[in-house]
Structures are given as C-alpha cells and as structure tokens.
N, C-alpha and C positions, 0 to 999 in steps of 0.2 A: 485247342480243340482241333480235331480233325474234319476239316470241312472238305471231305473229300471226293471229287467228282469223275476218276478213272482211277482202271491199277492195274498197275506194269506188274508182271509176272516172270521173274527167271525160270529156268526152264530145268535144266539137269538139276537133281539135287534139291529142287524146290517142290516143281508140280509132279518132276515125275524120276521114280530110280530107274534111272540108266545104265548103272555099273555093268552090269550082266554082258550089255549087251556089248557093250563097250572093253568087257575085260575081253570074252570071245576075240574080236578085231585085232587088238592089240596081239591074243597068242597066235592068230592066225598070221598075221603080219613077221611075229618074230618066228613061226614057222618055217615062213618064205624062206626068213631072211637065213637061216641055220641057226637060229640061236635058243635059249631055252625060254620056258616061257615063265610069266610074271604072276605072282600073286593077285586075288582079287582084289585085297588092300591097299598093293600100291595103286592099283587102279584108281581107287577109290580116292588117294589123297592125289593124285594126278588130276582130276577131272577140274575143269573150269576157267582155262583159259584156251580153248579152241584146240581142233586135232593138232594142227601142225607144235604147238607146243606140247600137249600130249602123249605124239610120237617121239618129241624131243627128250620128253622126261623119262620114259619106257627104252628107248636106247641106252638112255646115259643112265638109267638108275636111280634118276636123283632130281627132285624139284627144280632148283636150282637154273637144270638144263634150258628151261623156259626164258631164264635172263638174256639169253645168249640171242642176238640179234641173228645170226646164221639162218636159214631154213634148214629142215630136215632133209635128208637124201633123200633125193627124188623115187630112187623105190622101194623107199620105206611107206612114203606118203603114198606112194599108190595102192599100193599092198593093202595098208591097213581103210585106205577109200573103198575100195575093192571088197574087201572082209567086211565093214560096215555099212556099207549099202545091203549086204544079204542079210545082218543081224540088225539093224537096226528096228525097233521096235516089236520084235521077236518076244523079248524076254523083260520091256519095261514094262512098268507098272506105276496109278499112279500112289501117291504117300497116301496116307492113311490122312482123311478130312480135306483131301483136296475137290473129291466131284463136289460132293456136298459142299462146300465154300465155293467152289465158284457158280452152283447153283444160286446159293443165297445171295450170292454177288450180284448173277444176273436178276436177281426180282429185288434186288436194291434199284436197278437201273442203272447200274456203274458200267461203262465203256472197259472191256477187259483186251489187254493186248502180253504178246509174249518179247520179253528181250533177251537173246542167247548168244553165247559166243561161236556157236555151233554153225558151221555153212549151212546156207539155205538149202541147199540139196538134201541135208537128211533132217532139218530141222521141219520143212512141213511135211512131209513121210511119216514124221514120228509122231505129228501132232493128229495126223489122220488116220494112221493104227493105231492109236491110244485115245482116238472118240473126242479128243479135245478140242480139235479144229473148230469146230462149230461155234464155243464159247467166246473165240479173239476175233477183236474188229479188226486189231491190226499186229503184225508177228515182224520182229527187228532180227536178222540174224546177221551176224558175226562175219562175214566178209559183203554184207551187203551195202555197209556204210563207211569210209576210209576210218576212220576210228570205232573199237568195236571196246566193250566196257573193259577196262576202267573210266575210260571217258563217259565223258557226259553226252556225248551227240547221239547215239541211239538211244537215249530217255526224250532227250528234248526234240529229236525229231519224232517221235510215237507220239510225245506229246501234241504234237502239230497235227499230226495224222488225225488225231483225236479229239482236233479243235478245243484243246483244254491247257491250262496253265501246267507249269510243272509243279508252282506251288499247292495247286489244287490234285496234287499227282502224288497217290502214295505205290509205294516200288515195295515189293516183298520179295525176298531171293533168299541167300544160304551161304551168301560169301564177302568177305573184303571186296570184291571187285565189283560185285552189286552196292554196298553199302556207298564205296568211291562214286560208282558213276548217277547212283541218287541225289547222293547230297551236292555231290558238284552241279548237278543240273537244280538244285532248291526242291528236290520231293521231299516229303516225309518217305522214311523209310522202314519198314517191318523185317526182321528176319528170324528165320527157321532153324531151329539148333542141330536137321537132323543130315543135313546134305552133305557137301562136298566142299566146305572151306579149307582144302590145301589142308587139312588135318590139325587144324586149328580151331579154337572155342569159339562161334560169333559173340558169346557173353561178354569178351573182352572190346569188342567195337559200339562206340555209342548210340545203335542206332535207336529209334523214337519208342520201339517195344518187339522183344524177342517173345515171339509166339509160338506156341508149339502146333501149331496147325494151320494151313488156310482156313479152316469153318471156325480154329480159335479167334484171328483175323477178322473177320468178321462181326463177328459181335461184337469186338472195341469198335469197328465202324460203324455199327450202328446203336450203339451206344453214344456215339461221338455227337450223330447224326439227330438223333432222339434228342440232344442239347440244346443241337444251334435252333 
C-alpha cells in the first residue's frame, strides 16, 4: 500500500515541456559558436541530466558526450546560459493533467516539492512563469546540492526539508535518473511515459506504477489512501 505523505516532483519532462525553450538556447548558442543548428529531437533525447551535459551532448552530437568527465568550453556554456535565461519559460507549458493533479494533490494535503537537474538560476524562473511556484514547499535544483540525481541526496534531503520519511515519500519523474535516485533514497516511485528518458521506454524500468498523468497519479494515491 501506498501510505503516502509527500511527493517529489521532476521537473523537465514531468510537470512541464521544456523542449521549445531549450531547443531555442541550444541553436542560439551554436549560432554564436558558427555552427549549424540542431533538431528539436535531439533536443528532446538530450534533456535530463543538467545544461552543462546538455551542451556536451549538442556539441558532440551524441548522448554518449554526457560520460565524459570534461566540462564543456567555457563559451559554449555561456552562450547557451545567455540564450536560456531569455527563453526560458517563454514557450513551456505544463503536460496535459498536471495543474489539475497537483491541485488534487494539494486538497490531499500532501507536502509537494520539485527535484531537477536544472540550476537553480532558471529552475525557480521557470517554476514562476509557469504558475507552478506557489504549489512546492520545497524546489532541489541540480547544482544546489554536491550530488544532483542520480543520487539519492536531493530526495533525502527534500525529504528532511519536509519533515517526512523517504519511505513515506513517493517521487514521479520521466526518467532513469529519477527512478535511480528514488529508489536509492527508499521512495516509491511513479513514472510518466511522456518526457524526456534519453529516448528510452520508462516501461522498461521497474518502477511502483507507470502513469500516464499526474491527475492519473493521483487517484492510485488516493485510492491507496481510502485503504489504509
């Protein structure tokens, strides 16, 4: 049973498409740079593990690029900072069943917080042109913590934030890296078939149950909840 008393939210790919605004940056960036620009597609199987890998994968063409311990040249990374601070939240939107699920969320009484890979510089910008802010008690981003997901420490640290167990802590995202840094910290874990998994099927990952909605989400919770 899911006795569930907060829930961790990923962010790109989950609550809200990004691609748009993010494909923009990335051609703006390889404008700077002379180079041609990139399909929205790739964009799309790039997204989700932070800019600087990102811009590593948009350079080099290739997933792959993100292995590479290296950072990215420094005016690449600025460029596409530059281009994404003017686009960001320009062109997101959120997925279809998210206001609504995290409405029903909040008259559950559930503690909602966001965990992204995304720096905190555009990650609360985004969540404040896109209305969402108001919803999270507490927002984990991606260079605010020395380990940023796959690990498990910005679960288990939101969970402290939010005075609640991790096992009482279910996590919904859109990706392996969510699924990883849930289960390592003891959430249950829900995810979304429609996001941005590196271009890979979440069907294949074991998580607790693939929903096709936040407001789907919700109703197992309180279905769950109606039990205990």
């Amino acid at each position: 049973m899911l006795a569930i008393k907060a829930v961790l939210l990923d962010l790109d790919g989950t609550l809200l498409d990004t691609v748009l605004d993010l494909h923009a940056a990335a051609n703006g960036m390889l404008t700077d740079l002379g180079r041609p620009s990139v399909a929205i597609e790739e964009i799309r199987a790039y997204v989700g593990r932070g800019i600087p890998n990102l811009v590593k994968r948009v350079l080099a063409s290739k997933l792959e690029a993100a292995d590479d311990p290296a950072p990215p040249p420094d005016d690449a990374l600025t460029s596409f900072k530059k281009h994404y601070a003017h686009f960001n939240g320009r062109a997101a939107q959120p997925f279809p069943g998210v206001v609504a699920g995290l409405d029903a969320l909040k008259a559950m009484g559930l503690p909602l917080g966001v965990i992204t890979n995304k720096a905190q510089a555009f990650t609360i910008p985004l969540l404040e042109r896109t209305g969402l802010a108001p919803y999270m008690s507490v927002t984990v981003s991606g260079d605010q913590l020395p380990k940023p997901k796959p690990d498990p420490m910005p679960v288990v640290w939101a969970c402290g934030r939010m005075n609640v167990s991790p096992a009482d802590t279910l996590l919904i995202g859109d990706s392996v890296h969510d699924f990883k840094a849930g289960k390592a910290a003891g959430c249950k874990v829900f995810l979304v078939p429609y996001g941005y998994n590196e271009g890979q099927d979440v069907q294949g990952l074991a998580a607790d149950a693939i929903v096709e909605s936040i407001l789907a989400a919700t109703a197992l919770i309180q279905h769950e909840r109606i039990r205990i």
